[in-house]
N, C-alpha and C positions, 0 to 999 in steps of 0.2 A: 203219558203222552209218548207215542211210537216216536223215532227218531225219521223213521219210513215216511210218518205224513207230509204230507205238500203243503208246504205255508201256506197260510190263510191271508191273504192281503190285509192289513188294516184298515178300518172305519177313516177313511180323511174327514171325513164330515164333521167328526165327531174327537179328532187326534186335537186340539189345542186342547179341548177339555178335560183329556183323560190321558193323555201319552206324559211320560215319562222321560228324561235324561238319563244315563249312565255314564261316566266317565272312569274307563280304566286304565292302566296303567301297564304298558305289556311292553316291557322291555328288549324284549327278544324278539319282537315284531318291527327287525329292522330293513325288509325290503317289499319289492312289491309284492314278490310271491306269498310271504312271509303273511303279507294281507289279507291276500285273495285265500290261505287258508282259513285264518279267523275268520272273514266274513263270510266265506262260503259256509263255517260250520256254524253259526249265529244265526245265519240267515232262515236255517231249517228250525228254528221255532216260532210259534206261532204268535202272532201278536210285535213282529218288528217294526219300526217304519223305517225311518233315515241310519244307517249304518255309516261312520263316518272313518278309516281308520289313516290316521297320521301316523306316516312312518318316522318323516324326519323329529317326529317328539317323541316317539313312540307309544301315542294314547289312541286310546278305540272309545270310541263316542259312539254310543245306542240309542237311537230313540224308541221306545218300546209301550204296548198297552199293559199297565199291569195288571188288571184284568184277566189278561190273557197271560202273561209269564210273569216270572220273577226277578231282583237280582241277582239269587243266587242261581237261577238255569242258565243265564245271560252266561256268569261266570263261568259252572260247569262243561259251556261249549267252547268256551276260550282255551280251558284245561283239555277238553276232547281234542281238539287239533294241536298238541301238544306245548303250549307256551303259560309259564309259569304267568300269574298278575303280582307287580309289585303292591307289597302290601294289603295281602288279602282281606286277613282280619280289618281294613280298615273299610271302613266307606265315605270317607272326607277327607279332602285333602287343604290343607292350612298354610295361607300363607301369612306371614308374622315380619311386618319391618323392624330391623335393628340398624337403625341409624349410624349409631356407635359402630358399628361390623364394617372394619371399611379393612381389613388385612387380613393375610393367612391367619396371621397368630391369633387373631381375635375370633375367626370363624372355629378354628380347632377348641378356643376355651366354651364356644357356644354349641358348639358339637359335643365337648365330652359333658357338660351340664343337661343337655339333653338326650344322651343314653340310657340316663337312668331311671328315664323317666318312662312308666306302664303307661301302653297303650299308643306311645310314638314309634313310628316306624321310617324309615326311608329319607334320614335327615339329607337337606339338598341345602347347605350354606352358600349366598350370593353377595360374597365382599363387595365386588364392583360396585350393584344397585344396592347394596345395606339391606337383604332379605334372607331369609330362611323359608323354605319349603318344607313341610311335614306332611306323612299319612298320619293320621288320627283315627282311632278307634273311635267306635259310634261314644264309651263311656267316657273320654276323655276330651276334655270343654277347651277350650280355647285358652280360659284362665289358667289352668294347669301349665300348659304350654310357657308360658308366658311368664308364669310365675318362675320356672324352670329357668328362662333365658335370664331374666333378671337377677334373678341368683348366681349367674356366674359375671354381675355386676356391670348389663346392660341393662338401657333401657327398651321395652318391647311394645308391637302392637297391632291386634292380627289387621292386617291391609282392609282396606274398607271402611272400617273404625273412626270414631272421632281420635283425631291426633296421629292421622294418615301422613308420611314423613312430605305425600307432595301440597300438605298444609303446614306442616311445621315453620314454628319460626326462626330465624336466620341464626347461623350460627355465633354470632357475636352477641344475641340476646339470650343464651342460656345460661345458665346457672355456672356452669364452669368457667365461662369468660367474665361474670360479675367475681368469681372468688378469684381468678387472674388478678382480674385488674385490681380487688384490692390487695392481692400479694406482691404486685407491684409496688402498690405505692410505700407499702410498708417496706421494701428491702430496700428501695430508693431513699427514703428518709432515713432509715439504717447505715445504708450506704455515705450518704452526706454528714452523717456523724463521724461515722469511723474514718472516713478519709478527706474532708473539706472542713469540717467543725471540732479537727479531732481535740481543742480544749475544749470542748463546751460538748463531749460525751462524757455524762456523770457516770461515777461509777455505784451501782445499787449495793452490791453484796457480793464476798467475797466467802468461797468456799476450796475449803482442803489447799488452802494457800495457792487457791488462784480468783484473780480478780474479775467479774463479771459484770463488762460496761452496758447499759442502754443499748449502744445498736448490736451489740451481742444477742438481748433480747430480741429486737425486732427479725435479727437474722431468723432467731429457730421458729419465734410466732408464723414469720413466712412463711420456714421451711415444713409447719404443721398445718397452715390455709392453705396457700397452696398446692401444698402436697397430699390434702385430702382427699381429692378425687385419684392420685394415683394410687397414695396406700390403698383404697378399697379396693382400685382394679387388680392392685397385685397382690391381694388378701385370693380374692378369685383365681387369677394363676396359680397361687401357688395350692388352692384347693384343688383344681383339675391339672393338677402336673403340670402346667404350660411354663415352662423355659421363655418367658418373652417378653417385651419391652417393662411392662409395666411391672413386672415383679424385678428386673435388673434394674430402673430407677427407683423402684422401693427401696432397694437394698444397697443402692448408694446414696440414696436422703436420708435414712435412719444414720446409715456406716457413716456418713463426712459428721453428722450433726453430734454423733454419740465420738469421736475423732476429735473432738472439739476445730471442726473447721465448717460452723455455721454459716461463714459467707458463702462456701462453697455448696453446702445441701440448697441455701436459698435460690441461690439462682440457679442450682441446677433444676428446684422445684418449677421455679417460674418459666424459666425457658423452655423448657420439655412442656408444660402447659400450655405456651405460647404455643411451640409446635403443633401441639394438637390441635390446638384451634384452628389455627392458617393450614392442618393436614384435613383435617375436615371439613373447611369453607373448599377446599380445593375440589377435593371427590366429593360432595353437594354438585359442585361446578359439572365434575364430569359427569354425573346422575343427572342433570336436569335434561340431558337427550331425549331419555328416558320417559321422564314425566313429562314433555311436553310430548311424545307419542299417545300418550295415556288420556292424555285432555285434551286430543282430539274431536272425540266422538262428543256431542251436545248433551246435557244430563237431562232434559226434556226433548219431547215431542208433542204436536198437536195431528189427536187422534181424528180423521172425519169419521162419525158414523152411518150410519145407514140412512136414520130419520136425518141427515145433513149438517145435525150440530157437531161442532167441534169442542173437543176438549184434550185438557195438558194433562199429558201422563209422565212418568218417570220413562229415559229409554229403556232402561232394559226392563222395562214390562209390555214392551211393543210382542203381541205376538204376530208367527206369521202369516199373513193373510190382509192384516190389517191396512188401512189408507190413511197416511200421513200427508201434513199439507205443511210444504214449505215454500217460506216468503223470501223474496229478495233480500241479500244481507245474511241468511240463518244456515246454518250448517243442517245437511240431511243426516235425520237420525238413524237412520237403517239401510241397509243394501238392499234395491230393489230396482223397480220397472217405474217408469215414469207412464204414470197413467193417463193425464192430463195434462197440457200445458208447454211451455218450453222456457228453455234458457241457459244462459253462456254456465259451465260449470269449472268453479276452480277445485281441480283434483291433485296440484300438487301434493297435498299431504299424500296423498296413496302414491302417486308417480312421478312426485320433485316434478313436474313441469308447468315450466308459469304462466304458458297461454292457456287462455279458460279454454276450454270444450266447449262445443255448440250441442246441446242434447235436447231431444225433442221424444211425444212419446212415443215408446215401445225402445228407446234405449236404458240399457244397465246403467246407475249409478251406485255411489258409494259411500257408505256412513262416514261423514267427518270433511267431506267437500263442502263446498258451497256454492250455494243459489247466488250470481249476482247479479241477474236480473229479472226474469220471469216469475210468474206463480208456477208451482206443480205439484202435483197431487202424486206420489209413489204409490206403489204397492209395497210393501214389505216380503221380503223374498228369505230372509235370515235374519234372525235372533241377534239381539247385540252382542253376545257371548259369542258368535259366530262371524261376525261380521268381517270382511277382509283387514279393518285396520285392528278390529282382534285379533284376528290370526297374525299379524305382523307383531302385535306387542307381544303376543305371545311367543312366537317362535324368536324373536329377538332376544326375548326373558331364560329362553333355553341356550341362546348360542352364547349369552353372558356366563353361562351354567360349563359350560362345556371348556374345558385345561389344555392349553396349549401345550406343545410339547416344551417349548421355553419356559413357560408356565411350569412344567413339572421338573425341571431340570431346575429351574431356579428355586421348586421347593425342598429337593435334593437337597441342591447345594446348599440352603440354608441351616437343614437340618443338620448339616457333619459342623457350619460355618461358627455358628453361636455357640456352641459347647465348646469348639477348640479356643473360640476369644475368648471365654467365660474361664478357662482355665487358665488361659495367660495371664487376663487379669489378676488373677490370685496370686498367681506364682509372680507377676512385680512386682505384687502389696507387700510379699511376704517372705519372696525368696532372698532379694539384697541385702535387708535387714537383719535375715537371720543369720544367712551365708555371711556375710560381710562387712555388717556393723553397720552397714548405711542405714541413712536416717528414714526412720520408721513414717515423717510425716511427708514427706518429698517420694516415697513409696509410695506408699498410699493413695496418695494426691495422683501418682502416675497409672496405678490399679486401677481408680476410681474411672482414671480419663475410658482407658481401655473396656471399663466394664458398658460406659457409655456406648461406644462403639461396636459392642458384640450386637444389639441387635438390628439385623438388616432390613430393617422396616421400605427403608425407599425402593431397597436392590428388589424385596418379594413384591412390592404393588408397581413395581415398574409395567411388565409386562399386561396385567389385568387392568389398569387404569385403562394404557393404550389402546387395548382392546375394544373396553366398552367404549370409547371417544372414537376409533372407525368405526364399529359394526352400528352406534346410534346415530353415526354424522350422515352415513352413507344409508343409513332408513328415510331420513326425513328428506333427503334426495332421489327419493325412489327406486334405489337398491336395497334392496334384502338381502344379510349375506350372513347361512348361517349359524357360523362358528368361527371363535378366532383361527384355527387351523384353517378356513378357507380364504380368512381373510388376507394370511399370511400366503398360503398355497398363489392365488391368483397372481403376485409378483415371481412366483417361479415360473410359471408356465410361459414356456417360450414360443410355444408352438400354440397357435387358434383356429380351431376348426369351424368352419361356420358356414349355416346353413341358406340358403338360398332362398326359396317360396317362404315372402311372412318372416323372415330377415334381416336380409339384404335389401328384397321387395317387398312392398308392402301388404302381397298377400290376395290385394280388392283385384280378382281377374276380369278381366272383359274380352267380349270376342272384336277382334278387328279385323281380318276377313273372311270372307266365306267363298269360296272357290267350286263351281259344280264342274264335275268331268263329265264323261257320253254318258248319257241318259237318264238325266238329272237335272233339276234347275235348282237354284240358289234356296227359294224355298225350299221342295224336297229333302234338299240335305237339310237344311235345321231341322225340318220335321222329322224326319229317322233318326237325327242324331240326338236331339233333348227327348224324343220317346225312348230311346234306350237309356242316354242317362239319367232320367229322372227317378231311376231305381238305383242310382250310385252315391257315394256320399263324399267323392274326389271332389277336389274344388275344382278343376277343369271341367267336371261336369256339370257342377255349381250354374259356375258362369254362362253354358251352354244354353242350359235350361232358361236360365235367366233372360238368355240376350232372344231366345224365343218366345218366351211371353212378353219380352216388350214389340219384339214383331207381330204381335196379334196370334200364334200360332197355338197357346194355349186350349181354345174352343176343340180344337181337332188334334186333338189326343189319338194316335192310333193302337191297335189291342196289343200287349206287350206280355210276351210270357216267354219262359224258360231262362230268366235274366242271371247271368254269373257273372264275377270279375275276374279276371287274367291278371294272375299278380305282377306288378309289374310290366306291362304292356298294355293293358285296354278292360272293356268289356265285352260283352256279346249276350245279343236276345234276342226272339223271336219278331220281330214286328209285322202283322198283320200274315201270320206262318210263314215267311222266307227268314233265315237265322241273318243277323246283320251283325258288324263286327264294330268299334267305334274303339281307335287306339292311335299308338306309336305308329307311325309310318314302318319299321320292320317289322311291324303286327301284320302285314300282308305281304311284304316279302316273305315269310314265314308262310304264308296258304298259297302264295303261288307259285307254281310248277315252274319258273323260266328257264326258257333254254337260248331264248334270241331276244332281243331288244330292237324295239320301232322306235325311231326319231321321229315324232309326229311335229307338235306345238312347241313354238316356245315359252317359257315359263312366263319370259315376262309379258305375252300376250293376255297369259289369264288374271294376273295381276289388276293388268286396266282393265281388262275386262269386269273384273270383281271391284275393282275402286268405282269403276262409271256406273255399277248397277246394272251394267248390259244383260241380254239374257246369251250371250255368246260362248257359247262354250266348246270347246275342240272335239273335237270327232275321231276318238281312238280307241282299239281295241283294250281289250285286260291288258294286255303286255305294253301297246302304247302306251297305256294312263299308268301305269306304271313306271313307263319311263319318262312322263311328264313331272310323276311326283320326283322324281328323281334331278330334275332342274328346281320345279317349285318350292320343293321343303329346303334347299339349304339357302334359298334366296330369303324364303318368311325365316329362317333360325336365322342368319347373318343378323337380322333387325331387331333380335333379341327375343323372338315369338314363340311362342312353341304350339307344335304343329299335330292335332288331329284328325286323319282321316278317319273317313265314314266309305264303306262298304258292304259290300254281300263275299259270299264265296267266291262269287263269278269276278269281284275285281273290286276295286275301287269306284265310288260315287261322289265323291267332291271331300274339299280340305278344307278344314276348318282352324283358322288362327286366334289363339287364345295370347292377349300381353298379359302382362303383370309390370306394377309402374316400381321402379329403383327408388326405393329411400331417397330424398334430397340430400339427408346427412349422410350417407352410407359410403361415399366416398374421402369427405372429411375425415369421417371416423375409421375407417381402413390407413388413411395416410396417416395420423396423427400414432394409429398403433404400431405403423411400420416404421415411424422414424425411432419412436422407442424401442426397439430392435424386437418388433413380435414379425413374429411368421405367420402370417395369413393364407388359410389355405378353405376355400370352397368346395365343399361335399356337396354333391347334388343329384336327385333322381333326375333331373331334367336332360332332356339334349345336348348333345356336344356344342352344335353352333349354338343354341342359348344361353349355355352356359359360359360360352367363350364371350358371345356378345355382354352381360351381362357383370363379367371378370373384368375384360375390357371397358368397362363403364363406372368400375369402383373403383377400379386400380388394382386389381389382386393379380399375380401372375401365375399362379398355382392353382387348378383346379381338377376336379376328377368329375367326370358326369357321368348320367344315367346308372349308377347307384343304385344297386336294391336296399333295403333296410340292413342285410346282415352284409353285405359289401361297406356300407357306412361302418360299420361296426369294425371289418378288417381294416380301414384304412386309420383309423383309428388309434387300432393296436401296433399299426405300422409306423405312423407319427410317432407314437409313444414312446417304440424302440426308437427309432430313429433320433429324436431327443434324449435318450437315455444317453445313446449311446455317446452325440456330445455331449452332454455331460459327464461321460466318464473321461472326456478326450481334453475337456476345457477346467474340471473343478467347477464351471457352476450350475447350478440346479437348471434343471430342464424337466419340464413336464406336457400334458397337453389339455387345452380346457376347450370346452362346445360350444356354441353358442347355436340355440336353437328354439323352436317354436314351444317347446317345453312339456309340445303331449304326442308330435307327430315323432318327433326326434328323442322319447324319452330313453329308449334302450342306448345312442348313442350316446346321450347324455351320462346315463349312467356307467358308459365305460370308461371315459374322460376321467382323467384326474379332477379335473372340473368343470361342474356341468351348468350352467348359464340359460335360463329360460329367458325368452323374450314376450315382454308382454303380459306377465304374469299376474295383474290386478285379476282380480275374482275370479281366476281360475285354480280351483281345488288343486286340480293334478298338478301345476308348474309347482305352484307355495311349498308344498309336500316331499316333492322328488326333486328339485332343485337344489344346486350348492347354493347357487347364487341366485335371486332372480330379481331381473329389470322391468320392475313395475308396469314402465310405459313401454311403448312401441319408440322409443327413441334411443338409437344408436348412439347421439353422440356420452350416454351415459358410461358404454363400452372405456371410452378414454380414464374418464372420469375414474369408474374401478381401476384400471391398473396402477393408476397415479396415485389412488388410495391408498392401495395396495402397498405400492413400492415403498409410498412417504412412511406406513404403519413399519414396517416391518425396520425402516431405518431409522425411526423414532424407539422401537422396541430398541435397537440392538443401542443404539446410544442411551439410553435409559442402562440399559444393563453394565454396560462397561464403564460409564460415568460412574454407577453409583459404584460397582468392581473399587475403580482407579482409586474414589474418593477416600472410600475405608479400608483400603489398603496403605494410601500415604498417611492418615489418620493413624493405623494401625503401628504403625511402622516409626511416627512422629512422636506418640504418646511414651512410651519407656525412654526416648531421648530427653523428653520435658518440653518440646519444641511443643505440644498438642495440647493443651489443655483442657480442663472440663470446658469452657464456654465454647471453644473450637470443634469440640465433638457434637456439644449440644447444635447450636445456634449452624455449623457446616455441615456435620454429617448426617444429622438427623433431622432439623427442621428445615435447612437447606435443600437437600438432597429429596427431602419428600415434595417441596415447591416445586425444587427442577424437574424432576422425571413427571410432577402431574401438570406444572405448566407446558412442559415439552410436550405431553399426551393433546394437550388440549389443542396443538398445532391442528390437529386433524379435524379438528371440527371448523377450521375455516378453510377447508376447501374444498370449492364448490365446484362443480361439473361445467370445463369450455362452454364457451357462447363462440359458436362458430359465425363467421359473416354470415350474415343473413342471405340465403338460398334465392336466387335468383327464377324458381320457379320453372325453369328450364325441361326438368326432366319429364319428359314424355312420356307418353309410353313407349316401354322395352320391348 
């Protein structure tokens, strides 16, 4: 097959039954250009359908006939445009919950257990959510995998699976809290011998002339129940080299017990147990964000079919085309078109917002809302696998994936941190004693505390806890945001760029007046002006069009040709063979020749003129109507409108006022960012005066208008320096983020240190190219992120420096004698792991302002 041929369009007819998925993995395909090579070079074989490419994950999704190609041509053209596939040889990608995998150190023993294993490729360890990610060779099964993880003495289980961790049972009812609790009770009885009953501790048998009482027994029996589950995990460590918790308590329950100081191995068994229980009921806690994103989506659907009967199928065998029928009460199982029917829709899950939607048919819905009151019949538009609250669990799954820079600092610093306490431990077991004659068991005891101490279990999950508890608190609120560096970045950014049309406002334009000048009437101008723009795809022209088919003007269509657009000023086409221009008001300053200006009319003549529906209109030359627009236009900008005339070469032919309505919240949420010390500034292609009227209406005092796209871009760059620059002046971080409509404003976006889509439910392009995106069309989410934001990053930094403080005085306490084993166990380790994840879990109770309720006021602009 030539590379030359012109793709063949595929069979729709016939694409459920025969088409194909591909999912690959192109890591290097991290922008849009990046994209638009792969697909352009995919696209030239025959037999494609839907080409899907996600930058922000970096997978290329094919849908293809295989009939007509292959996987491996799909591949070959990936390679042709130069971008290597992660994990070639593989073609399935595995994902495996390890419940147990809740820290660095645990993820690296599950990492190096699975290196060695043929046929895995592209290990992706996910502490936060307890997951592993693998490519998998076509010969290597699932169990392979599995049996792999278990071996480095977790339990495993590929996702899907019966024994999926969002069915598992609580962590108080597994097997290592039943052997706790009975190693408790046994040191407790122990206990109450050797120090409350101490006559009535028999003594059994005596060896090498030392006496061996009953709760001596009960001590080591603990310290060998107990300490079962940890000896095997640090039989594991110390198989795969791992330096970490579980092999440093190994080696001090063996060390105190063989020391002959079994009180000491017992409780250090049990309480280090304990910890782990209460450390993993914690991060369960922060995981369940997670799962409740996940069980969103309904695991049925009732199919309508052709002959009218209905039946339940599984969702994700919904394909697409198909008609589902949801009842009042039921979650919609798939993204699609409401074919049938109406009713209020709760779509919080997708957009955190708690007033239902009114949807009726021929509006977009979305898998995982709910019907709560009408019947409706959808169409299915996208695969479950596809679906918007997919793509959120997904790309949430990735930004879990993704290492903060604290994140890698703090693995750093671990790495130099354990080996230097690991060595002082030693040298106080070992060194007084020898050096000095001090007593070997008061050493020892002081080693042991120290060894307790070396591993930094709370200091490394400080930062990844937090994380996952913003980036899942602020999903299920209807921000996407995605990676912890964005989630951290947003409280730097001092400076917010933001965009105007779809906003600020909300976008819905309508015409509110129409003004005719000499030789023209009211009709007239609609009619020229929606016959030239209905070949435009502006939303100013949108609306034009629009407001003349509701005036009956659609029947008389007149003949339209030679149609172009004028970037940035208007259009221009032929109607009925005179050229007609339809733009910016200096879109014809710009064709006219002036040399003198006539004072004809005054503006606000034509005003009532146009408000009463008169047919009156002023009587002026080109250069008069010209300089009537020159009253007119800044009277309709004052009122926040913005203003296009319709002409010929010969001059102008009437004005046409296009509003757009202001967000009700848009000014709340402007104030609420400024009092937090953001800088608000408005970018706009729009007019001067509508853009002033419209600044003046939010409250912004900063604007820039009539903005071309790469103008947007310069000021931009200019913000950016401009915050840099305080920032070099003040010591605090300065950056600048966008806030924009997330497909008109993407170039901007993408300059911004962060780029913020609005509105972003089931639009491909925002989800994708966004840092951050806000689900709904609701501003006041804006607040909401920052406060996220600021709260996450000073929860991080107290996580870090608490846990820092902790085992520093710990450190420091322990060779004095002031520190003991229980103080390291029961403070620095099971302590310390509670604080920094109950500290993380702040974040998940806070919720997005409820501004007073909007007074309905805002008019149109």
């Amino acid at each position: 097959m030539s590379d030359s041929t012109p793709p063949t369009p595929p069979d729709r007819d016939g694409e459920s039954d025969t088409s194909r998925t591909l999912e690959l993995r192109v890591p290097e395909m991290d922008c849009s250009s990046c994209a638009g090579k792969v697909t352009n070079s995919v696209e030239r074989l025959e037999g494609i359908g839907e080409l899907d490419a996600r930058v922000a994950s970096g997978r290329l999704v094919v849908e293809f006939d295989p009939a007509r190609t292959s996987d491996g041509e799909i591949r070959d053209r990936v390679r042709a445009a130069g971008y290597e596939i992660a994990g070639e040889d593989a073609d399935a990608e595995l994902t495996v919950s390890v419940p147990g995998m809740d820290c660095a150190s645990c993820a690296t023993k599950v990492e190096n257990a699975l290196a060695g294993v043929d046929g895995v490729d592209e290990i992706e360890t996910q502490p936060a959510s307890g997951r592993v990610t693998v490519a998998v060779a076509e010969a290597t099964d699932a169990e392979t995998v599995t049996a792999a993880i278990e071996g480095a003495g977790y339990d495993a289980t590929p996702v899907g699976g019966e024994g999926d961790p969002i069915d598992a049972d609580p962590v108080w009812k597994s097997r290592r809290a039943v052997i706790t609790a009975v190693g408790a009770v046994v040191v407790t009885t122990g206990m109450a011998l050797e120090f409350v009953f101490a006559g009535s501790n028999p003594t059994l048998f005596s060896a090498v002339g030392r006496s061996y009482e009953l709760s001596t027994l009960l001590f080591v029996l603990t310290a060998a129940v107990a300490g079962a589950p940890i000896f095997r995990n640090g039989y594991y460590s110390a198989r795969t080299l791992s330096l970490d918790i579980d092999f440093l308590m190994s080696v001090g329950i063996v060390a105190a017990v063989a020391a002959h100081h079994p009180f000491e191995g017992a409780t250090l068994a049990v309480l280090f147990s304990v910890a782990e229980l209460l450390e993993t009921y914690s991060m369960d806690r922060a995981r369940d964000s997670l799962r409740e994103l996940m069980d969103l989506s309904p695991e049925t659907a009732t199919v309508k079919r052709e002959d009218g009967s209905e039946e339940e199928i599984p969702a994700d065998d919904l394909a697409v085309g198909d008609t589902v029928v949801v009842r009042p009460g039921e979650k919609i199982p798939a993204d699609g078109t409401i074919r049938e029917g109406e009713s209020a829709i709760d779509e919080s899950p997708i957009t955190g917002e708690s007033v239902p939607a009114d949807k009726a048919a021929g509006d977009e819905v979305f898998a995982g809302t709910i019907a709560e009151s009408g019947y409706l019949e959808v169409a299915v538009e996208h695969a479950a696998g596809d679906s918007t609250i997919a793509r959120i669990v997904r790309l949430v799954e990735d930004a879990e994936r993704e290492r903060t820079d604290r994140e890698q600092f703090v693995d750093r610093f671990a790495s130099v941190y354990t080996p230097i306490v690991v060595a002082l431990a030693i040298a106080v077991a070992v060194g007084p004693p020898l050096l000095g004659g001090a007593s070997w068991n008061t050493w020892f005891l002081r080693g042991l505390t120290l060894l307790v101490i070396a591993c930094p279990c709370a200091f490394v999950i400080s930062t990844p806890v937090s994380v996952v508890s913003g980036i899942t608190s602020a999903a299920r609120n209807g921000v996407l945001i995605k990676g912890g560096r964005y989630l951290e970045a947003v409280a730097e950014s001092d400076v917010l760029a933001v965009d105007k049309t779809g906003t600020l406002t909300t976008g819905d334009l309508s015409v509110t007046d129409v003004i005719p000048l000499e030789g023209a009437d009211e009709t007239d101008v609609l009619r020229r002006a929606s016959a030239v723009e209905r070949r435009s795809e502006h939303p100013l022209g949108r609306a034009i069009v629009g407001f003349a088919e509701e005036r009956g003007l659609e029947p008389d269509v007149p003949d339209v040709s030679d149609f172009e657009a004028l970037t940035g000023k208007g259009v221009r086409a032929a109607v009925d063979g005179e050229t007609h221009y339809v733009g910016k008001p200096d879109l014809f300053e710009g064709l006219a020749d002036l040399e003198h200006a006539h004072a004809t009319t005054d503006g606000g003549e034509l005003l009532e003129a146009a408000s009463t529906g008169g047919d009156s209109r002023p009587d002026c030359d080109r250069d008069g109507c010209l300089d009537v627009l020159r009253d007119v236009v800044p009277r309709l900008e004052s009122e926040g409108k913005t203003v296009v005339v319709v002409g010929t070469e010969d001059g102008p032919l009437g004005v046409v006022a296009v509003a757009d309505r202001v967000r009700p919240e848009a000014e709340w949420a402007v104030s609420r960012l400024q009092e937090s010390g953001v800088r608000v500034v408005m970018l706009t292609g729009d007019n001067e005066g509508t853009a002033r009227a419209i600044a003046d209406r939010v409250g912004i005092d900063e604007f820039h208008a009539e903005l071309l796209p790469d103008e947007k871009l310069e000021w931009i760059r200019r913000l950016d320096g401009e915050a840099r620059s305080a920032d070099d002046e003040s010591d605090d971080a300065g950056s600048v983020a966008m806030l924009g409509d997330g497909i008109n404003d993407a170039p901007a976006l993408a300059t911004a240190d962060i780029g913020i889509a609005m509105g972003a439910a089931g639009t491909d392009t925002a989800l994708e190219t966004a840092d951050v995106a806000l689900m709904g069309d609701d501003l006041t989410r804006l607040p909401y992120l920052y406060r996220l934001s600021r709260t996450a990053n000073g929860v991080i930094r107290q996580n870090i420096w608490a846990s820092l403080a902790v085992k520093a005085v710990l450190a420091v306490g322990a060779p004095l004698g002031i520190v003991t084993v229980i103080h390291a166990v029961v403070v620095g380790d099971m302590g310390m792991s509670l604080g920094v994840t109950g500290n993380a879990m702040r974040l998940a109770n806070i919720e997005p302002e409820a501004p007073a309720a909007f007074d309905g006021s805002d008019a149109e602009q």
